[in-house]
N, C-alpha and C positions, 0 to 999 in steps of 0.2 A: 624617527617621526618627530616632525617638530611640534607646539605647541599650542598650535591653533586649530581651529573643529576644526574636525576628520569627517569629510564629506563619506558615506556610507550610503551606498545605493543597493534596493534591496527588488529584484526583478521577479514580478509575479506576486503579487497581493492579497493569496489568498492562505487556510490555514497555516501551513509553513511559513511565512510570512508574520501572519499575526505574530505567533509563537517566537520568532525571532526580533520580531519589535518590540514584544512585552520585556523577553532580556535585556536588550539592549535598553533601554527605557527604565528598567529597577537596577541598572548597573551603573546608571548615573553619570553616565561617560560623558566627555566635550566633544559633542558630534551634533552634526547636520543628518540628519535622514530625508533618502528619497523615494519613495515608493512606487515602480511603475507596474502598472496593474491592467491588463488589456480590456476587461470588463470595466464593468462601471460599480462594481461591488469592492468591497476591499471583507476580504475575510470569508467567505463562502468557498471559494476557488470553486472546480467543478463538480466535486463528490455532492456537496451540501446547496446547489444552485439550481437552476431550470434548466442549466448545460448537462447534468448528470442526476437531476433526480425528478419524478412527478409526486405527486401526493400520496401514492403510494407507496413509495418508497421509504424503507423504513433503515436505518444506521443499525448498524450490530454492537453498536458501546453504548452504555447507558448512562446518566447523567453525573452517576457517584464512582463511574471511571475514566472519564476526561479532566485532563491536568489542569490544574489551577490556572482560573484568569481570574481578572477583577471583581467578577460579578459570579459566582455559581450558578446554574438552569431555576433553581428554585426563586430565587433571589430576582434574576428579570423575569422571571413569568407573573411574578407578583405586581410588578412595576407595570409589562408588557401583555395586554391581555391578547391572545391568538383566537381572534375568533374561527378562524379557519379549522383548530384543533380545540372543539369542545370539551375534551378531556384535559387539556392542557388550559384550560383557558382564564386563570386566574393564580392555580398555583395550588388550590385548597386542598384538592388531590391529588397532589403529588407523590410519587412514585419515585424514588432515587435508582431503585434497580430495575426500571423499566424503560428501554429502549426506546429512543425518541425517530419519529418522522426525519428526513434527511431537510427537508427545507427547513423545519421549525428551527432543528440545529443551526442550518447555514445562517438565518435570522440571529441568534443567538451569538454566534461566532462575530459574525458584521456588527454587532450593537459591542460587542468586548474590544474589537480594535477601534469603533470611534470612546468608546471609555478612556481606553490608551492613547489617544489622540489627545483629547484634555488632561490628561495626566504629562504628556509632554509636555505641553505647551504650558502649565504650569512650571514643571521642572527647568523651561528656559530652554529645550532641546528644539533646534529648528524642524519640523519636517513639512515635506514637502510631498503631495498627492497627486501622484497623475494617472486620473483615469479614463479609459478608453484608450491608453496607450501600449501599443504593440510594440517590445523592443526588439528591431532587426539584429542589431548586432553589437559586442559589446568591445569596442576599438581601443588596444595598449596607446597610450599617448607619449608615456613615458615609463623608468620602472615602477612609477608610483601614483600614475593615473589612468586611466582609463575614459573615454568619450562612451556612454550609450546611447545608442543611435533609435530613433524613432521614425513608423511609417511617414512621420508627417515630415524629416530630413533634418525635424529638431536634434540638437546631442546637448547631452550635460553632461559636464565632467563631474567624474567621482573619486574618489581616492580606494576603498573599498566595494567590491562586487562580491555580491551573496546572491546567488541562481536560485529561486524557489518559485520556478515557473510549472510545476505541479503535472497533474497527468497532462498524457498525449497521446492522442487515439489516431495513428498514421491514415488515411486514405492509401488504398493500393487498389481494389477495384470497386470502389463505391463510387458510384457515380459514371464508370463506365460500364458497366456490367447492371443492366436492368433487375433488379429484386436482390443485389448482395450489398449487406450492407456490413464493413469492418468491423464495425461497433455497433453497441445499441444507445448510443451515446450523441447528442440530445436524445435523451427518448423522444422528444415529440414528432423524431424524424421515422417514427414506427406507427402514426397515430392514425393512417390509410390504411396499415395491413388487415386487410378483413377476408375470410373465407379460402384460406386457403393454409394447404398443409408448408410450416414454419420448422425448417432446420435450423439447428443452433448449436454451434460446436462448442463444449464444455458447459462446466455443471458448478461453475464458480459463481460466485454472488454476480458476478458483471451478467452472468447467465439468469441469475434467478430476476434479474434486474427484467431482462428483455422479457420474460415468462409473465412477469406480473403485470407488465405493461399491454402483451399484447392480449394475453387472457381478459383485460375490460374493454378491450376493445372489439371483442364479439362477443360478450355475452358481461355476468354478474356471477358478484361471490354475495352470499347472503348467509346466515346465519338459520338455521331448523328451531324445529320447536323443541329439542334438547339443548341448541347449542354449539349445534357441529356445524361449523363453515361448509357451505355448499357451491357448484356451481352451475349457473341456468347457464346454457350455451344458448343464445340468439340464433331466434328460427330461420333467420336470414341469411345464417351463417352454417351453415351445414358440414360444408367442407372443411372448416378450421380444426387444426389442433398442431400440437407441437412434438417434432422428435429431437431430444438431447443425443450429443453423442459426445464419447469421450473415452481417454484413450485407458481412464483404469474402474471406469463402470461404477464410480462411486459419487452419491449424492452428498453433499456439503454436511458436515455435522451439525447438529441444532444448540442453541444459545439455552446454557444452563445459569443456575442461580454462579452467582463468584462471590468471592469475597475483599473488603475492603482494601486489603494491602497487595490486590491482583498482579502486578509488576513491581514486587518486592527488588527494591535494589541490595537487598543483604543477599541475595545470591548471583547480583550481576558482578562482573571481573570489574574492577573499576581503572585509569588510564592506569596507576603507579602499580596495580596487580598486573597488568598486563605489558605494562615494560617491563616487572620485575621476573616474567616467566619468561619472555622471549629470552632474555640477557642470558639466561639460564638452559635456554633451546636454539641456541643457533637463530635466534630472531622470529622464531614460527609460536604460535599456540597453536596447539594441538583439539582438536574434534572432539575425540573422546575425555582429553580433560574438562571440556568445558559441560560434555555432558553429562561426567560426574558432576562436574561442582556444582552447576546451575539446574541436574533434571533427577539425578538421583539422589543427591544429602537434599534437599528439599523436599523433596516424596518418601523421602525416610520419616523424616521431623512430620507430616502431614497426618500420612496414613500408611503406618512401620506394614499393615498386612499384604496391601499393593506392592510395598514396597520389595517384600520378602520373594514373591515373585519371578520380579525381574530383578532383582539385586542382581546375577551373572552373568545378563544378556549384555552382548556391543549395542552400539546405538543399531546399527543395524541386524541385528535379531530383534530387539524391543520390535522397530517399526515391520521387519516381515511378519512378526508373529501379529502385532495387533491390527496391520492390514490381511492378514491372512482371515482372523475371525472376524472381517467385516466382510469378505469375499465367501463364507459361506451361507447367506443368505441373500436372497435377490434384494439389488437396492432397495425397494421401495418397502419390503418388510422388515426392513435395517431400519428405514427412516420413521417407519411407523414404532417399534422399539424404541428409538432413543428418543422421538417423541413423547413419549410415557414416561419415559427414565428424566427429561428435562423437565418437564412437567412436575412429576414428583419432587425435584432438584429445585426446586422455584418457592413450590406450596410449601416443602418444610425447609428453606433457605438454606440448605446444606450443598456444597458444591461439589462434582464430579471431580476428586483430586487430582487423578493423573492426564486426563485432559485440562483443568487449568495449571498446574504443573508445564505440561507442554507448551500450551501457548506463555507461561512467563518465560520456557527455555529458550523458544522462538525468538522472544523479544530481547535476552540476554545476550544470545550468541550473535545479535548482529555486529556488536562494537568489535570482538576480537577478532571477527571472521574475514576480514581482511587480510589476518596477519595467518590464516588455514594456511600451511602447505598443500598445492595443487592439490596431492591427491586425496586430502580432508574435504574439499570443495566436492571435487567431484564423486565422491561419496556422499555427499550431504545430497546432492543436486539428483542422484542417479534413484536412493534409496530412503531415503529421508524425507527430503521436502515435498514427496506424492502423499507421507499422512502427515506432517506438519499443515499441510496445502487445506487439508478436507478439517482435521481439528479447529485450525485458528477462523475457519469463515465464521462459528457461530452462528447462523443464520435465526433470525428472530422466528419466536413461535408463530407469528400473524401470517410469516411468508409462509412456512412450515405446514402450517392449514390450507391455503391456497395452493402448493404443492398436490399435499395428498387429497384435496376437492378436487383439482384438475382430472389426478390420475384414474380418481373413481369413477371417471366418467370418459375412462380410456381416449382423454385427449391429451395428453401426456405419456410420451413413452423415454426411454432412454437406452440406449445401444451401446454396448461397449464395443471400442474398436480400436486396431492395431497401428501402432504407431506408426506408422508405412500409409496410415490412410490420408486422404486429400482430396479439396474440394477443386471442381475445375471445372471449366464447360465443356460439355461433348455435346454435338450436333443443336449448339443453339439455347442446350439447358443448364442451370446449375446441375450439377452433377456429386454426390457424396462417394466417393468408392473406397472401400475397406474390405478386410478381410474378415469371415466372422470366423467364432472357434473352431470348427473343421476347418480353416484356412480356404473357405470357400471364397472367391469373388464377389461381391454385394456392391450393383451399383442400384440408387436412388436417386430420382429426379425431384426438382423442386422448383416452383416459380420464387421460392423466398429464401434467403439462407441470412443468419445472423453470425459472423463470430463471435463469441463473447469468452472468450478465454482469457481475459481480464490484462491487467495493464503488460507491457511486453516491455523491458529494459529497451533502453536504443545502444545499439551499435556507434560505435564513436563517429564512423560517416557519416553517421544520422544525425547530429549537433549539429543546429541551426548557427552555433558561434562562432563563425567561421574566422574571423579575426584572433578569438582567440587560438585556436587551433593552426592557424598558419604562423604566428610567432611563437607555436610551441612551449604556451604558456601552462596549459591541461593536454595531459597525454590518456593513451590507453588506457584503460585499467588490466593487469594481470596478476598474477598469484606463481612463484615459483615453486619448483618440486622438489621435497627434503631427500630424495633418494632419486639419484642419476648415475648409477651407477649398475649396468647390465639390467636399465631399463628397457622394455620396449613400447617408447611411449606412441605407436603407430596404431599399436592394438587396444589402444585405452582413448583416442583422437576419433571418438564417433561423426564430431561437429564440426573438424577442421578448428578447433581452437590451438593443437598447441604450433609452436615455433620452436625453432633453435634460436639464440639470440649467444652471441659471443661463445659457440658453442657448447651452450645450457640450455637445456627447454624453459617453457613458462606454457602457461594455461592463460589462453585470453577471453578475458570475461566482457561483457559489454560494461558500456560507460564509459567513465572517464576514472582515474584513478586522484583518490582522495586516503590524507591521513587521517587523523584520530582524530582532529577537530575539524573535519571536511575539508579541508582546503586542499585545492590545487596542490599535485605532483606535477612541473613542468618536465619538458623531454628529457632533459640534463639530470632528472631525477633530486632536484631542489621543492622544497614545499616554499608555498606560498605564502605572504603575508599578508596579503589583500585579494585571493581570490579564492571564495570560497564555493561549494556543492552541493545545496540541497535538496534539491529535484527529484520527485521521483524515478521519473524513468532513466535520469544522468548515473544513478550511484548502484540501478539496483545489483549490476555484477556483482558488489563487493558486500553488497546487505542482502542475505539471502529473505529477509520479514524487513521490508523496507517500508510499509505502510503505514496509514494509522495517526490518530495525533498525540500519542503515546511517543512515536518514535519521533515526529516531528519538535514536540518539548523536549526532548532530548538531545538530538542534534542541536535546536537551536541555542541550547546554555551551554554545550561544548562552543560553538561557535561564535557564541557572545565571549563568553570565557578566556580564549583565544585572543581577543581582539582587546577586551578589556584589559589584560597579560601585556599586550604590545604597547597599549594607550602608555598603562601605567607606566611601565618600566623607562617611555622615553620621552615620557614628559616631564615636567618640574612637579613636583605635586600639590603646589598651591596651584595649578594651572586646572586643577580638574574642579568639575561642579560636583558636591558633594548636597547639592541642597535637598 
């Protein structure tokens, strides 16, 4: 690389973005930045925006666990007054361990990238904002440039591409298929549903999302004269209520007190532990290494009595046993239980150790879990990530009440059903059909059905990049198997993932395959040095907890780090702005 800015183009302008501009920008590099951003926001993207949140909608992280920007929540509420959030509305009572509205945050996020906006533009860093723009596709010009291409037939060339074009909610029959809808995403495209009975497949926050939205839309949550959230259902509305269905009958776990160092990096693998284990395994890390080192000496160090427990279990006893004792109670007196339990967990600020233990495991094991041998993955995927799934939602207590209002008033029901089950149309209707536990037949009709099984990896034919993918710049993503030898990998290929390749198997995961600093694996099996992955639905095959803006600060200083690495090393180094 020679000496002059480094055009860096950074596609998709919202959280993951921000996060990788703030690195980029305290890293002091001689670059151009370009930001294309399809909305007209920069920093919201759709979790925190009117694309993915209403007013009700509440974030499950709270203001004293979101990664350092410029300005901390406390800090612009005092600057920025939110009339719309009376509680928030100065700052005076503020709350650190209390979970913020999803808009206020996406305000909050939008007001920290233009902070870093004039922070550039002090620092002498060029950048460059384009919003409302859609990028079609991102075209190799040469090995060291690239053209991004715009609805409008505009291109700028760039030297570096960084993907952080964020979620993607596919259309498959929304829109031809009358009352199904893929998503619940705009909510505002839920804001007609009135009076009629609402299927909704899974029981994930993207689920509790569509629940909260459609519940004010026939009727109200109010508060009694104790205190207890309640709900009037609208007289109008007679025929309304909602059926959950989902394939392991369990309701989301509820958001307990945590504590400050909640994704402690003293027990994530860091890059030089994790080169120095592979070198040492045949290039693999191993599952259950990581969940000694990252879920059980942590919960030793926490609370030695939990620990005593399960000190003997594989990761897979831990999770059958603690799904087991969630399985014998009917969800919804599970949910009323740990309701009390977080509750308690809040009032005397002490946190539930081996559930946040879990969810920092979640968040550790994503870095090395790349480097799982196959059949670590599909061990995690099979028996694992169904109570990683239910622990990490934390769902705020406010939904938590709206929840059990609903159910009090048996407009809320939830079904478990067999994975064989599927929604379809028979004779004209949405149709649900599943098996229940005598393996009976159960079909259900519905004028409305929501999926809400939350964000779905894409498949690599599903890459809108097609430029890149035809010069074989980003390939598959997969995972190879530490033991091929009087396999039979036929009887463990539920999904049609695996292949023989040069005859070896591989396990093929969705996405695209990415190293240690996100970057591009092209076909030839060479990493990248200008194209990098940070999207969610691009990467999630190889991150099994790819969410969050926990993991998007993380990715984005590997991938500043990366680049800063290459600046430096090939440049003169009076050539760099150090100011």
């Amino acid at each position: 690389m020679d000496t002059k800015r480094k055009h860096i183009g950074i596609i998709g302008g919202g959280p993951a973005a921000l996060f990788l501009f703030q690195k980029l920008v305290q890293d002091n590099l001689l670059i151009e930045i370009s930001i294309f951003e399809k909305s007209q926001r920069l920093g919201a993207g759709m979790p925190y925006s009117s694309e993915g949140a209403n007013s009700e909608h509440i974030a499950n992280v709270s203001a004293h666990e979101l990664p350092a920007l410029p300005q901390n929540v406390h800090e612009y509420l005092k600057e920025n007054h939110v009339f719309e959030y009376p509680e928030y509305y100065d700052g005076n009572e503020f709350n650190k361990y209390k979970v913020l509205p999803r808009l206020l945050l996406g305000d909050y996020l939008e007001s920290q990238f233009h902070e870093l906006l004039l922070l550039a533009d002090k620092k002498n860093i060029k950048v460059n904002v384009h919003l409302s723009s859609n990028v079609l596709d991102i075209v190799p010009v040469t090995d060291s440039t690239f053209d991004v291409i715009l609805t409008d037939e505009k291109r700028v060339q760039i030297d570096i591409a960084v993907v952080c074009t964020g979620h993607l909610w596919k259309k498959i029959n929304e829109g031809e298929i009358s009352g199904w809808y893929d998503s619940p995403y705009p909510p505002s495209k839920l804001n007609n549903i009135v009076n009629t009975p609402v299927a909704i497949r899974g029981t994930s926050l993207t689920a509790i999302d569509a629940v909260k939205t459609l519940a004010r839309n026939n009727g109200q949550f109010y508060k009694n004269d104790k205190g207890i959230v309640e709900y009037q259902l609208d007289a109008k509305y007679p025929k309304f209520r909602i059926d959950l269905f989902s394939t392991g009958g369990h309701l989301p776990a509820i958001r307990f007190h945590s504590e400050e160092e909640y994704f402690s990096f003293k027990w994530t693998m860091t890059d030089d532990e994790i080169h120095s284990y592979r070198l040492q395994n045949n290039g693999f890390v191993h599952l259950d290494y990581v969940f000694e080192n990252s879920f059980k000496k942590p919960l030793k160090e926490k609370d030695y009595n939990f620990y005593k427990k399960i000190q003997n279990l594989s990761i897979e006893e831990f999770a059958s046993t603690m799904l087991e004792s969630r399985d014998r109670l009917n969800p919804f007196d599970l949910f009323i239980k740990e309701y009390a339990e977080a509750e308690k967990s809040i009032k005397e600020k002490k946190t539930i150790t081996w559930k946040e233990t879990l969810s920092a495991f979640s968040y550790a094991m994503n870095y090395p879990a790349k480097h799982f041998p196959a059949e670590d993955m599909l061990r995690l995927k099979k028996l694992v990530m169904p109570l990683i799934t239910i622990i990490i939602a934390e769902l705020p207590q406010s939904s938590a009440e709206e929840i059990l209002a609903l159910h009090s008033q048996n407009l809320l029901t939830l079904t478990e059903v067999d994975s064989d089950s599927e929604v379809k149309m028979i004779d004209g209707k949405i149709t649900y059909c599943f098996k229940d536990e005598n393996n009976t037949e159960i079909k259900k009709t519905y004028d409305v059905f929501v999926d809400s099984i939350g964000q779905k990896p894409l498949d690599f034919n599903e890459i809108n990049f097609v430029a890149l993918k035809e010069k074989g710049l980003c390939s598959e993503a997969f995972l190879t198997f530490k033991e091929i030898d009087n396999t039979d990998f036929t009887s463990r290929d539920e999904n049609n993932q695996i292949e023989i390749v040069f005859g070896k198997p591989i396990l093929k995961v969705p996405g695209v395959l990415v190293g240690d600093s996100f970057e591009a694996v092209n076909k030839a099996g060479s990493h990248s040095d200008n194209l990098f992955f940070m999207a969610v639905p691009l990467i999630g095959g190889l991150h099994p907890d790819y969410s969050g803006l926990d993991f998007c600060a993380t990715a984005a200083e590997k991938i500043s780090k990366k680049i800063n690495g290459q600046l430096q090393n090939s440049s003169d180094p009076s050539s760099v702005d150090v100011a």
